[in-house]
PDBQT receptor file of N, H, CA, C and O in Angstrom, charges set to zero:
ATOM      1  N   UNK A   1      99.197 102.651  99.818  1.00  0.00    +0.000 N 
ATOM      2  CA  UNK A   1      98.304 102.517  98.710  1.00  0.00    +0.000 C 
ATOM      3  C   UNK A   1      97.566 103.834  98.522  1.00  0.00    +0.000 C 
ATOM      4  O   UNK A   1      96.977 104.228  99.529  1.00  0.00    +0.000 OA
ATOM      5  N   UNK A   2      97.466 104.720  97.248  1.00  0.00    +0.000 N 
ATOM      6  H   UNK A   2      97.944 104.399  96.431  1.00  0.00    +0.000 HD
ATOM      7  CA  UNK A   2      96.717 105.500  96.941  1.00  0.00    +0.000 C 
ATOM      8  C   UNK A   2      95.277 105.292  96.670  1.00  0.00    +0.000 C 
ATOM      9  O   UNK A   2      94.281 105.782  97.205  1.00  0.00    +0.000 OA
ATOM     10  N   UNK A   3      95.473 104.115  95.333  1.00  0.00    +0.000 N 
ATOM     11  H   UNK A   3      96.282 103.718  94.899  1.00  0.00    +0.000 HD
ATOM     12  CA  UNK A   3      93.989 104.042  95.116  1.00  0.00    +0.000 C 
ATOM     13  C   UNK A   3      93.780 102.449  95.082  1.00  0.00    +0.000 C 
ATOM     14  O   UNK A   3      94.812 101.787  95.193  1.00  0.00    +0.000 OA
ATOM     15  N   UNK A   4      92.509 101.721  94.935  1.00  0.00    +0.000 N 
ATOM     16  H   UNK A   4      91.671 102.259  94.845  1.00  0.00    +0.000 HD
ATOM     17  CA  UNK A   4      92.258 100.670  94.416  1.00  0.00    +0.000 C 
ATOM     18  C   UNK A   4      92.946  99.808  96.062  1.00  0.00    +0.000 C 
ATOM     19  O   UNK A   4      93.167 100.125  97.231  1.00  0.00    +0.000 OA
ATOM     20  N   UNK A   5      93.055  98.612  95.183  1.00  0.00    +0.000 N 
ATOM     21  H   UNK A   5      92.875  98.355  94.234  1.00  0.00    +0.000 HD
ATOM     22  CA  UNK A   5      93.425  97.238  96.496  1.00  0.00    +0.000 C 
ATOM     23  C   UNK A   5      94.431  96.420  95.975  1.00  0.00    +0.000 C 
ATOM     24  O   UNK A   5      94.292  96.288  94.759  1.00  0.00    +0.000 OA
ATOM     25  N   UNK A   6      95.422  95.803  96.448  1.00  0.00    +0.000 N 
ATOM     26  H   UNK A   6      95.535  95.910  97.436  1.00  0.00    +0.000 HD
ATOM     27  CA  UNK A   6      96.281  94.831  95.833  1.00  0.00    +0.000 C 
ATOM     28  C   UNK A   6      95.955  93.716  96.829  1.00  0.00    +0.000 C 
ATOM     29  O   UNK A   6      95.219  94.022  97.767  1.00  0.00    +0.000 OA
ATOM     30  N   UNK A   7      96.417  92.440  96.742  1.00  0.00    +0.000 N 
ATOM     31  H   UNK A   7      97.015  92.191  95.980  1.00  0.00    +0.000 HD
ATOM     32  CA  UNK A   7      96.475  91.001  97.318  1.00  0.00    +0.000 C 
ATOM     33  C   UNK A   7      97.990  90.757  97.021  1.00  0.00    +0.000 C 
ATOM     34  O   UNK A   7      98.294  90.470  95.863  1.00  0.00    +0.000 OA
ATOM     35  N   UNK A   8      98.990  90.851  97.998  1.00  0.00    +0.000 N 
ATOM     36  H   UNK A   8      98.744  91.085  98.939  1.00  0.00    +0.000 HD
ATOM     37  CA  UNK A   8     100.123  90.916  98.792  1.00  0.00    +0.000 C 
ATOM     38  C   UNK A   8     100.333  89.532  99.330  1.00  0.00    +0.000 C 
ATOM     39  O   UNK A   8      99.630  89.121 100.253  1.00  0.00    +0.000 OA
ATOM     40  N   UNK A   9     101.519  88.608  98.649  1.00  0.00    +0.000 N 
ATOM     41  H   UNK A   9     102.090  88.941  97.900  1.00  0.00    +0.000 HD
ATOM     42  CA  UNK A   9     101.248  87.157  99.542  1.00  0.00    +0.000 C 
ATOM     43  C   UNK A   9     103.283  87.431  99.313  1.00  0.00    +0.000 C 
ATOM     44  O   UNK A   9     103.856  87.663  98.248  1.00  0.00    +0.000 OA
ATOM     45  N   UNK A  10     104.074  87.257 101.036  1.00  0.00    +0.000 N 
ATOM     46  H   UNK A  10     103.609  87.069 101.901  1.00  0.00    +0.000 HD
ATOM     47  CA  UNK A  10     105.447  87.202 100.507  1.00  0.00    +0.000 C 
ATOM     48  C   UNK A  10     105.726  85.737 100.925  1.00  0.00    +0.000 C 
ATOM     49  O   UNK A  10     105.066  85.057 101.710  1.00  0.00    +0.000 OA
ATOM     50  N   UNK A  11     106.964  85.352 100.161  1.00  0.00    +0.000 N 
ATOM     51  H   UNK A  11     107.501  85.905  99.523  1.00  0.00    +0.000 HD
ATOM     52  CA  UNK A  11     107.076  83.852  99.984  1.00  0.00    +0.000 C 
ATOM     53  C   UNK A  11     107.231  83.327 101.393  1.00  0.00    +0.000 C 
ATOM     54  O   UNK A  11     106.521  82.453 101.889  1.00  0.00    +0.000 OA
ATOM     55  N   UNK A  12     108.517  84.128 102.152  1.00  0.00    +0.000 N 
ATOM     56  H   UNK A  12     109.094  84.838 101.749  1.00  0.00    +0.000 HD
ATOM     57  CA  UNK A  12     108.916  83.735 103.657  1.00  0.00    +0.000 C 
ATOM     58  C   UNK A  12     107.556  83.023 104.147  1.00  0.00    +0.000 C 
ATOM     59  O   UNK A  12     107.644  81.958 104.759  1.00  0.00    +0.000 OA
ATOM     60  N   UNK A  13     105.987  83.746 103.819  1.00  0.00    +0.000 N 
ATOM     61  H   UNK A  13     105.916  84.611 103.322  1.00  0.00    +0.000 HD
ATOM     62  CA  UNK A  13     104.674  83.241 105.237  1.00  0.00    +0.000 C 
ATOM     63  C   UNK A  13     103.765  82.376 104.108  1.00  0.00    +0.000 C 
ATOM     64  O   UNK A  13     102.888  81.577 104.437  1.00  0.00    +0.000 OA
ATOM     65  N   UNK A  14     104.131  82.676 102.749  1.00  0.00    +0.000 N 
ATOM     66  H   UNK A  14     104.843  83.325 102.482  1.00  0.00    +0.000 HD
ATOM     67  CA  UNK A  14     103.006  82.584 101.657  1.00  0.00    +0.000 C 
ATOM     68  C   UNK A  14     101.281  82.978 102.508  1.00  0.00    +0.000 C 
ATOM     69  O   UNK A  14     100.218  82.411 102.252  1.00  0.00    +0.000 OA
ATOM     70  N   UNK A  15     101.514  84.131 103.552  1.00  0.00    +0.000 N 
ATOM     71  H   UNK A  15     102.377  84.592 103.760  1.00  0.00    +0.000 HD
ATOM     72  CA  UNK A  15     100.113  84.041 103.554  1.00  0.00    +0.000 C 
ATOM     73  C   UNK A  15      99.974  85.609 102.679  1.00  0.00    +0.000 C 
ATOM     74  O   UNK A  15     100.829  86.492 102.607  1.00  0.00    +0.000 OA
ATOM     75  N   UNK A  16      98.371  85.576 101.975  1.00  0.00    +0.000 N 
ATOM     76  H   UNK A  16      97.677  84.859 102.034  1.00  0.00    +0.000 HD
ATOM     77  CA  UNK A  16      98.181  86.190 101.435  1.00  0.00    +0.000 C 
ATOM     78  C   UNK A  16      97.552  87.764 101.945  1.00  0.00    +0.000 C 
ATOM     79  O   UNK A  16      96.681  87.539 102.786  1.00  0.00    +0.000 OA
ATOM     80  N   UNK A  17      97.686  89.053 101.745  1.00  0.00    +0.000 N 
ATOM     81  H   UNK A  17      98.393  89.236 101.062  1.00  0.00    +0.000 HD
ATOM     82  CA  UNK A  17      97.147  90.155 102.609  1.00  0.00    +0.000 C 
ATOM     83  C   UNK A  17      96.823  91.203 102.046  1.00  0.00    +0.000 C 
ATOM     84  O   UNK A  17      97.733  91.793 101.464  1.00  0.00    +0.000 OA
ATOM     85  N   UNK A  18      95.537  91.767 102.012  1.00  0.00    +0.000 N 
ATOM     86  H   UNK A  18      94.797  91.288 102.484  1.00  0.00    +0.000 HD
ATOM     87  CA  UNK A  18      95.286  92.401 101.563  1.00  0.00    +0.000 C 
ATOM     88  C   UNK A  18      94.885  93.725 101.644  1.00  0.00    +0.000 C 
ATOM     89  O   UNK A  18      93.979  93.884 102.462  1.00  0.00    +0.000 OA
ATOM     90  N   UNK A  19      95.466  95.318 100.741  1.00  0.00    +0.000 N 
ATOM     91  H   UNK A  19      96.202  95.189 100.076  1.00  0.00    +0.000 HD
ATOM     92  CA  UNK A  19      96.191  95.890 101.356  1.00  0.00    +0.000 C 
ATOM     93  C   UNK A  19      95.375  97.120 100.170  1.00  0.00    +0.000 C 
ATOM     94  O   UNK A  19      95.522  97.191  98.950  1.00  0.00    +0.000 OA
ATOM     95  N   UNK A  20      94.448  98.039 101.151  1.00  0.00    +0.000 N 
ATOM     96  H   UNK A  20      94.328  97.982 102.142  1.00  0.00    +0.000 HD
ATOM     97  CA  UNK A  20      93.506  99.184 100.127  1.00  0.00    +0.000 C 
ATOM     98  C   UNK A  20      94.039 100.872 100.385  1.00  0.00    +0.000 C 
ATOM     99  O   UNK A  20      94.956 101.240 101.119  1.00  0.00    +0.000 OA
ATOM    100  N   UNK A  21      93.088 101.767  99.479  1.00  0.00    +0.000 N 
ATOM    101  H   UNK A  21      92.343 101.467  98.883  1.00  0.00    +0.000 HD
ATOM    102  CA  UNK A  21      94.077 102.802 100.244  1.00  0.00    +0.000 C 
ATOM    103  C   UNK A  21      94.120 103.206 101.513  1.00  0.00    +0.000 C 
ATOM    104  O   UNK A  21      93.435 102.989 102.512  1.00  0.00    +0.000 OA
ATOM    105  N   UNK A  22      95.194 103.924 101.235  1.00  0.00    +0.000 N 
ATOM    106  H   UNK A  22      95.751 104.100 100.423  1.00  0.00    +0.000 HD
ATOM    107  CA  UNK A  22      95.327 104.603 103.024  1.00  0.00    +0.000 C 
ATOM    108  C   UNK A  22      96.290 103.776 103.789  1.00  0.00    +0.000 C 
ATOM    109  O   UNK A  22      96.735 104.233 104.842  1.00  0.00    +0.000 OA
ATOM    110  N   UNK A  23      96.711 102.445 103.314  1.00  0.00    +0.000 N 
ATOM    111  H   UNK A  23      96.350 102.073 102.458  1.00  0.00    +0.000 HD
ATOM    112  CA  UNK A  23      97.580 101.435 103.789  1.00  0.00    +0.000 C 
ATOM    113  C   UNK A  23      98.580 101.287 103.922  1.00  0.00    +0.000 C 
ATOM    114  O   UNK A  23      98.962 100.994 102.789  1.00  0.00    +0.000 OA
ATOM    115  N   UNK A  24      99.422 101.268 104.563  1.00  0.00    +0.000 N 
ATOM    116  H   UNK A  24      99.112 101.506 105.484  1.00  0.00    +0.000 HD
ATOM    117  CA  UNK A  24     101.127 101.064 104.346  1.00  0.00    +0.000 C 
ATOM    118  C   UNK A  24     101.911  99.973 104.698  1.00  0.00    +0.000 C 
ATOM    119  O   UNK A  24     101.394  99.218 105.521  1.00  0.00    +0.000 OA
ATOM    120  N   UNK A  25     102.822  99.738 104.368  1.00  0.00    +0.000 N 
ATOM    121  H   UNK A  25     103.242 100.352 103.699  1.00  0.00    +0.000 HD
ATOM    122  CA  UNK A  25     103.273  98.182 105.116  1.00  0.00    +0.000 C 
ATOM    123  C   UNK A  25     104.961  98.413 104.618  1.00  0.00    +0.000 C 
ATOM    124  O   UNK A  25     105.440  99.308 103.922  1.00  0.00    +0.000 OA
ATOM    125  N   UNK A  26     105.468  97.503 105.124  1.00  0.00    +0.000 N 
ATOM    126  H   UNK A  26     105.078  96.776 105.690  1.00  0.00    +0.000 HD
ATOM    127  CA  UNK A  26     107.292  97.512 105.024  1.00  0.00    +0.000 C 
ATOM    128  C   UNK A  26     107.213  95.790 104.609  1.00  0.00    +0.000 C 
ATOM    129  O   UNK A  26     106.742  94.842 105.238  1.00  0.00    +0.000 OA
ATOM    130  N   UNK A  27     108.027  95.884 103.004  1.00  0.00    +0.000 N 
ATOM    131  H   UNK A  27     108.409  96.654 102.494  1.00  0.00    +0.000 HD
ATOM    132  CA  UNK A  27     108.181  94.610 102.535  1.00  0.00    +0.000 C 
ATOM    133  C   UNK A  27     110.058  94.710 102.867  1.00  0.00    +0.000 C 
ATOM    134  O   UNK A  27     110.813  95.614 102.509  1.00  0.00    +0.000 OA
ATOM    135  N   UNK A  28     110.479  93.182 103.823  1.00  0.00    +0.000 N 
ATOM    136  H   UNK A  28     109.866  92.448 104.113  1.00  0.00    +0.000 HD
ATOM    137  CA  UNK A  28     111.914  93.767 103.988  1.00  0.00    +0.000 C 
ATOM    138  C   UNK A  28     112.545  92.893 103.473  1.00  0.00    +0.000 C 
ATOM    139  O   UNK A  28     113.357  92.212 104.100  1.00  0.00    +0.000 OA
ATOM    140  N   UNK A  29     112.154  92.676 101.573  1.00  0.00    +0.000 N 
ATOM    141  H   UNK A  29     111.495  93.229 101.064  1.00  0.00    +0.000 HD
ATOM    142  CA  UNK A  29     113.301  92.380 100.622  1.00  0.00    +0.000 C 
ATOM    143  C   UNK A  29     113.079  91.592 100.261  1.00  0.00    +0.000 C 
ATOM    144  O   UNK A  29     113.916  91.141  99.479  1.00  0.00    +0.000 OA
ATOM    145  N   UNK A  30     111.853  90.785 100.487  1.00  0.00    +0.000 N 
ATOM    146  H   UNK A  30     111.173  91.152 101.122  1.00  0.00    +0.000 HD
ATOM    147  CA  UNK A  30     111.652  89.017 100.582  1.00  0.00    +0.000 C 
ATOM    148  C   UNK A  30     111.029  89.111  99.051  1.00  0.00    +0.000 C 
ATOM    149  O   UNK A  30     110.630  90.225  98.711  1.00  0.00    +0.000 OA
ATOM    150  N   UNK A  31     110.931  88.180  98.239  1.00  0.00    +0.000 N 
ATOM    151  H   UNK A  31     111.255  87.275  98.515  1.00  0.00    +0.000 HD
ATOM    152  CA  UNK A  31     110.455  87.736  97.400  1.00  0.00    +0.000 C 
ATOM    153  C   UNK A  31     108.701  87.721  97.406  1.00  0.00    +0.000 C 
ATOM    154  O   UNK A  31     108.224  87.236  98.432  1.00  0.00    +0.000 OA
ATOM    155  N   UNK A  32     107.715  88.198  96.375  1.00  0.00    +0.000 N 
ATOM    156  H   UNK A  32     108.102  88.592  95.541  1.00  0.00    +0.000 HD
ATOM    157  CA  UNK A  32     106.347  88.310  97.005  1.00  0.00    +0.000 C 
ATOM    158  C   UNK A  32     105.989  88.573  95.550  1.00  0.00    +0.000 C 
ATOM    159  O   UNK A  32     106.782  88.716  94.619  1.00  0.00    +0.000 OA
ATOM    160  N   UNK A  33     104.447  88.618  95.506  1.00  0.00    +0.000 N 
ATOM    161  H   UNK A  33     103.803  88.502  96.262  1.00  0.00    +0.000 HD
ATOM    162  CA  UNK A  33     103.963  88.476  94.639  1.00  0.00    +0.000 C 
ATOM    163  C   UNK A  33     102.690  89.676  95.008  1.00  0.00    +0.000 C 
ATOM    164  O   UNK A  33     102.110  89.614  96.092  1.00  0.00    +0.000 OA
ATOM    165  N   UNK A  34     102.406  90.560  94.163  1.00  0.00    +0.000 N 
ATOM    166  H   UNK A  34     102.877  90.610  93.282  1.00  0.00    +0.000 HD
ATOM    167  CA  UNK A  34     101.157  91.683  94.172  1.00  0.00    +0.000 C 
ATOM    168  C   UNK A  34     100.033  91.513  92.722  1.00  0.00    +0.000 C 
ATOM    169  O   UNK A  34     100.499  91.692  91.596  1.00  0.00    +0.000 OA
ATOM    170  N   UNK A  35      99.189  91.311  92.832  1.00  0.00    +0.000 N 
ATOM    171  H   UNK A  35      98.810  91.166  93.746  1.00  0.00    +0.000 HD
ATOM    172  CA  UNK A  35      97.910  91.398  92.298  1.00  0.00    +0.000 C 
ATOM    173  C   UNK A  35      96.996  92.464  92.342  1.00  0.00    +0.000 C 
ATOM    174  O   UNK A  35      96.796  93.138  93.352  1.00  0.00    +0.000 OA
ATOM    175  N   UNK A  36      96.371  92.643  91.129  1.00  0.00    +0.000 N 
ATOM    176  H   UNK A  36      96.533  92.095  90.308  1.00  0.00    +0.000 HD
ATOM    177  CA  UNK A  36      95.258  93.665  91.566  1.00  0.00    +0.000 C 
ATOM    178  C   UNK A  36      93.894  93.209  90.357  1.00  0.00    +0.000 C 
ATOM    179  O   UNK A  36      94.170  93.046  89.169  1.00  0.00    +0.000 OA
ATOM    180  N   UNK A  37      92.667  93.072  90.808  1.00  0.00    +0.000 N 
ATOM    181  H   UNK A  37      92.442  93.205  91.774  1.00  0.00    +0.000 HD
ATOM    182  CA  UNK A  37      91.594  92.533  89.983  1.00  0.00    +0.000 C 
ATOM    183  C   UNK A  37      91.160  94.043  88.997  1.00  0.00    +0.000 C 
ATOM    184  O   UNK A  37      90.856  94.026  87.804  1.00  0.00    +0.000 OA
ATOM    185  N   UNK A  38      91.210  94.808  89.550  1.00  0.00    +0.000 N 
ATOM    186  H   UNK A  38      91.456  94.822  90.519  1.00  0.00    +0.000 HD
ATOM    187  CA  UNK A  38      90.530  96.143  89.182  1.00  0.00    +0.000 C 
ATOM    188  C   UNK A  38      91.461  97.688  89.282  1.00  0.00    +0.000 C 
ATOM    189  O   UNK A  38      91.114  98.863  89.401  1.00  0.00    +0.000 OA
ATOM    190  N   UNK A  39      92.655  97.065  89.180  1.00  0.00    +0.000 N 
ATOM    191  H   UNK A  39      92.937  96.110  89.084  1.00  0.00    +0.000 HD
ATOM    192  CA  UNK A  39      93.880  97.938  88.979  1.00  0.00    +0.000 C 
ATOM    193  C   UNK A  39      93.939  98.873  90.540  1.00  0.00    +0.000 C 
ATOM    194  O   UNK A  39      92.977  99.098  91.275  1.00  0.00    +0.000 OA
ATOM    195  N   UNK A  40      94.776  99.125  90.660  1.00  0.00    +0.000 N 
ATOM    196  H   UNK A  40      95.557  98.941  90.063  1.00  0.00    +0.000 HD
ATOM    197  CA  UNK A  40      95.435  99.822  91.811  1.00  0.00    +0.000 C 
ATOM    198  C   UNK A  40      96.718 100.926  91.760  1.00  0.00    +0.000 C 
ATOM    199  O   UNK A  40      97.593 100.509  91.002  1.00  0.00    +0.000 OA
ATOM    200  N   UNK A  41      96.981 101.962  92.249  1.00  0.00    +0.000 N 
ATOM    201  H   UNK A  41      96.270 102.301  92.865  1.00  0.00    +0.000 HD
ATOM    202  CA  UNK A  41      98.220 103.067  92.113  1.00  0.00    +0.000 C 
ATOM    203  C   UNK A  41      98.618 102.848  94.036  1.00  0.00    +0.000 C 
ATOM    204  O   UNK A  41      97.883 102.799  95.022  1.00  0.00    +0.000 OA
ATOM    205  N   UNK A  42      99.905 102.777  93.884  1.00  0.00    +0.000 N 
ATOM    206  H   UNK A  42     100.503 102.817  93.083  1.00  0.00    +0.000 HD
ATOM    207  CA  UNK A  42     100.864 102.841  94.757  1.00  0.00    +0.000 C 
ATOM    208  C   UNK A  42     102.229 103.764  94.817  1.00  0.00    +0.000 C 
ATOM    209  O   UNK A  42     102.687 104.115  93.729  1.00  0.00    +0.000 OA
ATOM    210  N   UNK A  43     102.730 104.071  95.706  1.00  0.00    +0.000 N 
ATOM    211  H   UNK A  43     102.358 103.785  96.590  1.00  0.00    +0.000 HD
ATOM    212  CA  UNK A  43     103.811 104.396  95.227  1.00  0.00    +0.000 C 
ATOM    213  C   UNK A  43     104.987 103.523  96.564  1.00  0.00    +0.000 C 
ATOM    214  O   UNK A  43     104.770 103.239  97.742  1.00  0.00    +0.000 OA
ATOM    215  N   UNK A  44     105.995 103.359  95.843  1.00  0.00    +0.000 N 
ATOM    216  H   UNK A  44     106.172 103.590  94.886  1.00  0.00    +0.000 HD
ATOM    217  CA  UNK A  44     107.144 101.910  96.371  1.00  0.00    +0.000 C 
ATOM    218  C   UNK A  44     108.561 103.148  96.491  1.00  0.00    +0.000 C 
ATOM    219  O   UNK A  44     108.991 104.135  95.893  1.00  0.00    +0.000 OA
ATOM    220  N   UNK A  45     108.769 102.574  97.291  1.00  0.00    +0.000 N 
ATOM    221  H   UNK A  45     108.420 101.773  97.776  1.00  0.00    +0.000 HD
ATOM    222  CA  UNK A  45     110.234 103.351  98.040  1.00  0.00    +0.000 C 
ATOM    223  C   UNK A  45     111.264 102.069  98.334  1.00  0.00    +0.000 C 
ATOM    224  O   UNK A  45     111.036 101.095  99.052  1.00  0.00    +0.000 OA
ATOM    225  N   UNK A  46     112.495 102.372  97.544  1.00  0.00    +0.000 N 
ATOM    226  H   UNK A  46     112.680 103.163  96.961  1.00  0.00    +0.000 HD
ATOM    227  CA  UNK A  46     113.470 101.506  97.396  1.00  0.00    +0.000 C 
ATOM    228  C   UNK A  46     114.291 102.100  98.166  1.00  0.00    +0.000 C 
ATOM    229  O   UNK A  46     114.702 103.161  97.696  1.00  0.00    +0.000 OA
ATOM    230  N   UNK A  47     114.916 101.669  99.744  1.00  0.00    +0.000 N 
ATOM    231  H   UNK A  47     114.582 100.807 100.126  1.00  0.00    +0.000 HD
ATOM    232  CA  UNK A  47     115.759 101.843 100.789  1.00  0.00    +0.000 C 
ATOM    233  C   UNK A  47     117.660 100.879 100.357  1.00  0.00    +0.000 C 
ATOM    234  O   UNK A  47     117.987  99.731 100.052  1.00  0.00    +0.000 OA
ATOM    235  N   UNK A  48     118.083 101.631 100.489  1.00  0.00    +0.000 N 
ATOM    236  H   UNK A  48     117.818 102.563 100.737  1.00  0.00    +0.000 HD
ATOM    237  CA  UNK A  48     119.169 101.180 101.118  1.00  0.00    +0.000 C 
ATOM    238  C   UNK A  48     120.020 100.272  99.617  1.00  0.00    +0.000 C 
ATOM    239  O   UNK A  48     120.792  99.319  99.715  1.00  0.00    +0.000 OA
ATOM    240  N   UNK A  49     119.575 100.924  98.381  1.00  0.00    +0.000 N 
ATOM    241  H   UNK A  49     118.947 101.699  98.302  1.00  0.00    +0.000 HD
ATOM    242  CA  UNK A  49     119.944  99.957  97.221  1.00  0.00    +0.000 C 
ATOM    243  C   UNK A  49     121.524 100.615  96.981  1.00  0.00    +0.000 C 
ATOM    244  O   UNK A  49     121.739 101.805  97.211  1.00  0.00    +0.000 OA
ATOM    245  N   UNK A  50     122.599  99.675  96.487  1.00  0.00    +0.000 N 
ATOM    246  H   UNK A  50     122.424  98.708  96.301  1.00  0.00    +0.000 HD
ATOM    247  CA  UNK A  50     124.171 100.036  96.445  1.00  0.00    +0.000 C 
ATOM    248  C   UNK A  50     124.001 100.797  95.342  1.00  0.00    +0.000 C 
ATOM    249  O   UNK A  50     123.124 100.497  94.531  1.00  0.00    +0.000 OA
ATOM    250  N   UNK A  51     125.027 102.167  95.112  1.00  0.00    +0.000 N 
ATOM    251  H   UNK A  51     125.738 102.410  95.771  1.00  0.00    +0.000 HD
ATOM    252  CA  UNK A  51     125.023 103.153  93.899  1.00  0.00    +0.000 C 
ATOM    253  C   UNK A  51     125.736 102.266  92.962  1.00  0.00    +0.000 C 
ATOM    254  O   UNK A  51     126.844 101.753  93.122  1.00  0.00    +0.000 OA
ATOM    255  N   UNK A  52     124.643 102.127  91.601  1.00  0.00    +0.000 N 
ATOM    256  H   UNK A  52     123.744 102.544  91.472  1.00  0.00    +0.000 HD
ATOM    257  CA  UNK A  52     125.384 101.242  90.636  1.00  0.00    +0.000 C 
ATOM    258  C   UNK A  52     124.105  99.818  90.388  1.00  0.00    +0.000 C 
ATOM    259  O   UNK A  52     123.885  99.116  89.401  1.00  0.00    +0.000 OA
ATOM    260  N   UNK A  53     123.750  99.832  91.169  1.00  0.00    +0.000 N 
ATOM    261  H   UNK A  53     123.929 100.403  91.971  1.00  0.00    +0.000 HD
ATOM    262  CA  UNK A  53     123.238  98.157  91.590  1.00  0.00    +0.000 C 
ATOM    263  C   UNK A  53     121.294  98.470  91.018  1.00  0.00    +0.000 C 
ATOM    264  O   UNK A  53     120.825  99.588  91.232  1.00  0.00    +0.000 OA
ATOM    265  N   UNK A  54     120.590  97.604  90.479  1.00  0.00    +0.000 N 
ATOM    266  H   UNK A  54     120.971  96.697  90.305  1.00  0.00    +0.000 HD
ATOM    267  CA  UNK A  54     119.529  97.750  90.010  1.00  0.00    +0.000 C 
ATOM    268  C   UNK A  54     118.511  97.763  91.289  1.00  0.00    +0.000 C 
ATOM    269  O   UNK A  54     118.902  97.147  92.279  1.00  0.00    +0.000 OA
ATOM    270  N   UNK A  55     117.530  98.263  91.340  1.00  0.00    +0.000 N 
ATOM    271  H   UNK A  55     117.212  98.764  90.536  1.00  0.00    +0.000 HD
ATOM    272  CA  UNK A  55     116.381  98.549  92.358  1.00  0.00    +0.000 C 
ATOM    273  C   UNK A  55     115.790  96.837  92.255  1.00  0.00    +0.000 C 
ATOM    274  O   UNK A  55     115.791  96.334  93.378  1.00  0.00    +0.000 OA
ATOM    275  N   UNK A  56     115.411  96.092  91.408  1.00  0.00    +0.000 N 
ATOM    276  H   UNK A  56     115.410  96.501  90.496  1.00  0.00    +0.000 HD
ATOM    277  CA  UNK A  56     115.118  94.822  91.384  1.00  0.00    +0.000 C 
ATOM    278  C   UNK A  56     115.600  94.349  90.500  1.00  0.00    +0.000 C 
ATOM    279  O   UNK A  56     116.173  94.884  89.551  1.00  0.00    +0.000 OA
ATOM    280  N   UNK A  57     115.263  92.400  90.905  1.00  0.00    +0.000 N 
ATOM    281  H   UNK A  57     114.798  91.965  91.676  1.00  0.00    +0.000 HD
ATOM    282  CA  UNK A  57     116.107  91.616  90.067  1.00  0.00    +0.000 C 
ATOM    283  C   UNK A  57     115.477  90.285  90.149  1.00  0.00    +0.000 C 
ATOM    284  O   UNK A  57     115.234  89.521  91.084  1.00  0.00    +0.000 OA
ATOM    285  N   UNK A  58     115.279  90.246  88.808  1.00  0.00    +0.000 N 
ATOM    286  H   UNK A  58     115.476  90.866  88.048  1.00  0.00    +0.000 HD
ATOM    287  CA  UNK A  58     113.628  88.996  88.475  1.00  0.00    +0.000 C 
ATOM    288  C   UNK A  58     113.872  87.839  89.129  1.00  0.00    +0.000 C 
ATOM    289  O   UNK A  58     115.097  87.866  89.012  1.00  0.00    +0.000 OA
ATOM    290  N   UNK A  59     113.689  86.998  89.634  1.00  0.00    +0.000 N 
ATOM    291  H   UNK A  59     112.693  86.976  89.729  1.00  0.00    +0.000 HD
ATOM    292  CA  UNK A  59     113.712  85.877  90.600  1.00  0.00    +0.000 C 
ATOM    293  C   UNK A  59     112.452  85.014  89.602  1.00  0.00    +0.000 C 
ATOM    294  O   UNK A  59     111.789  85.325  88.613  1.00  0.00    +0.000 OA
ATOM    295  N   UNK A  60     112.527  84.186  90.194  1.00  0.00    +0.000 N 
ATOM    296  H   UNK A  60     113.067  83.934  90.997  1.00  0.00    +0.000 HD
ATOM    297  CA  UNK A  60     111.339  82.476  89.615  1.00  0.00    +0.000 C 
ATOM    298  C   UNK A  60     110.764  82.505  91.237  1.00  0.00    +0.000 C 
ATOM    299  O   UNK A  60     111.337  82.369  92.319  1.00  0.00    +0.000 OA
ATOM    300  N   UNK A  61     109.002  82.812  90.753  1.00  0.00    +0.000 N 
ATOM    301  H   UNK A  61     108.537  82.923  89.875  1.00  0.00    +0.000 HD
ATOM    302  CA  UNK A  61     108.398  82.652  92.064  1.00  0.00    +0.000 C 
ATOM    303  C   UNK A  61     108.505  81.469  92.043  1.00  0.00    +0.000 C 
ATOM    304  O   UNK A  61     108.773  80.671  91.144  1.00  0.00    +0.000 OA
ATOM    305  N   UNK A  62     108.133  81.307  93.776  1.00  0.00    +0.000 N 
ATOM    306  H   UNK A  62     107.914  81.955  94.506  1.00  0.00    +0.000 HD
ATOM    307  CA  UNK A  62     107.604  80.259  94.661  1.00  0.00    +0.000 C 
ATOM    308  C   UNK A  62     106.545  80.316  94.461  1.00  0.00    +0.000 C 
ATOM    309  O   UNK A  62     105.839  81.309  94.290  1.00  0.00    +0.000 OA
ATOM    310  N   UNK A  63     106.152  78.631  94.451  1.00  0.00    +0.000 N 
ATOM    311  H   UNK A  63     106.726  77.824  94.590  1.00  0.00    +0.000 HD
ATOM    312  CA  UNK A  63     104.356  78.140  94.651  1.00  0.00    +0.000 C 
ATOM    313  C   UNK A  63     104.465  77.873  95.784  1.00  0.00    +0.000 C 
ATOM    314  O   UNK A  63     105.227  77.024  96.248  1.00  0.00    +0.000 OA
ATOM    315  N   UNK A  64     103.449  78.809  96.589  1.00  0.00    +0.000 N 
ATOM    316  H   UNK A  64     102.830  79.498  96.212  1.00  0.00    +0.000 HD
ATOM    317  CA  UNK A  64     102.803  78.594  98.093  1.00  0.00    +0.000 C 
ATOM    318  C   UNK A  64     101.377  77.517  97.985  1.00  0.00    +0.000 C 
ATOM    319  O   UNK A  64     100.745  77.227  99.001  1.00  0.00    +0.000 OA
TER     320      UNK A  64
């Protein structure tokens, strides 16, 4: 996280976590949901995606 705060909940724990700057964390692929009340800048690193194949792909959240 650069600036600001997000609220981080991934479906696998639905617990929710919250994540300000200076923060880092490894999301490994799971479905999740990010919020921010008062806006936030990040920057996201896409590992290991097939040449050809889209970086994401819209899914129907889960209600935790």
């Amino acid at each position: 996280m650069v600036e600001g705060e997000i609220e981080h909940t991934m479906e696998d724990d639905c617990v929710s976590r919250t994540y300000s700057a200076g923060d880092a964390w490894v999301d490994p692929g799971h479905v999740h949901t990010a919020n921010s009340e008062d806006g936030a800048f990040a920057y996201i690193m896409f590992l290991g995606i097939p040449e050809g194949e889209p970086a994401t792909e819209w899914v129907e959240p889960r209600e935790c």
